[in-house]
N, C-alpha and C positions, 0 to 999 in steps of 0.2 A: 265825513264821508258824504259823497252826496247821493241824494235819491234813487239815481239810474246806477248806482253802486250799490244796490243793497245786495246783501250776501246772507241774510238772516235765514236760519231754517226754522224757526216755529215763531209765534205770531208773538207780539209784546205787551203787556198790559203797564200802560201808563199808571204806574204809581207813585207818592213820595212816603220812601220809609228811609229811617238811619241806618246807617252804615259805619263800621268802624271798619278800617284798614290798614295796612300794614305790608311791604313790600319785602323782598328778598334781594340782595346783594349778590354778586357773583361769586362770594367764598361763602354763600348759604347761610347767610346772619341775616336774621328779621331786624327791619328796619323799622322809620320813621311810620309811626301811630300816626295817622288820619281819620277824621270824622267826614261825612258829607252824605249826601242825600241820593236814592236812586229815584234815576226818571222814569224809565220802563224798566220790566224786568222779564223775562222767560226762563224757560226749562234748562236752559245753555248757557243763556248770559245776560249779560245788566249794563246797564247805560247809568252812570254815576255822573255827580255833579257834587266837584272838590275845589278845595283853594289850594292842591299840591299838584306840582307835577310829577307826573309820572311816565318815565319811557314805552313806547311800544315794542314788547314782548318780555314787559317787566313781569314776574312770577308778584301774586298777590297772593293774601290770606283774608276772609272778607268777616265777617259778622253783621249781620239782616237780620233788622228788626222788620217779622212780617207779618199783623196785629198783635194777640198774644204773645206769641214763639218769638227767639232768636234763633237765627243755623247755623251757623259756623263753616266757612266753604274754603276752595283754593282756584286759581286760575290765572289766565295770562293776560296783560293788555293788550287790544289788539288794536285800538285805535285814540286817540287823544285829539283832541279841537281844544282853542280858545275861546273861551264866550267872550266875545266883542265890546271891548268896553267896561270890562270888568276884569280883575284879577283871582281867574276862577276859568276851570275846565270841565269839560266834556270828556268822561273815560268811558269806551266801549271794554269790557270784559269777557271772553268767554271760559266758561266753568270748567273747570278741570279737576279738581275733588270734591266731590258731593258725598257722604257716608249714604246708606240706602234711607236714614232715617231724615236726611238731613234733606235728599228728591223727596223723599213722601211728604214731608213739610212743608216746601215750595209747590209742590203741583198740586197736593190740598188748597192752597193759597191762592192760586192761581184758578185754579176751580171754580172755590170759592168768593173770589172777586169780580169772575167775569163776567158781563152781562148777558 
């Protein structure tokens, strides 16, 4: 996505934490387990950096390691890139099941990180 496209509503805090993930199929069976790394993250959504692809408006299940905690979330793709030169992508996320415990988690985190 470039620049003069951005669409983002709340601000991103550049982090790298782990991520495990996992995709859903159009007859509703969890797929292919993936690992990979988030680049930012907000209240909504997450910017990931995987060696799988994945389609845009793929349903995901996420797990975020965010220092201590893990949270366990769900949501859609909404955007995917190539990183140039490498066999590895750029997944835009935005959240679609968060538990309330699982927000209060994340926007401690984010809080907590900010400067």
């Amino acid at each position: 996505m470039k620049k003069n496209d951005e669409r983002r509503r709340d601000p991103r805090l550049k982090r790298l934490n782990m991520v495990s993930l996992s995709r859903c199929n159009e007859m509703g069976v969890w797929l292919d387990q993936a690992v990979g790394r988030t680049l930012d993250i907000s209240q909504n959504g997450i910017l990931l950096e995987l060696d799988h692809y994945l389609e845009s408006g793929a349903r995901v299940r996420l797990e975020v390691a965010l220092a201590e905690d893990v949270i366990a979330l769900g949501g859609v793709v909404c955007h995917v890139e190539v990183i140039e030169g490498l066999e590895r992508y750029t997944v835009g996320i935005e959240f679609q099941e968060l538990t309330p415990k699982a927000r209060a988690t994340l926007e401690d985190y984010i809080g907590w990180t900010s400067p």
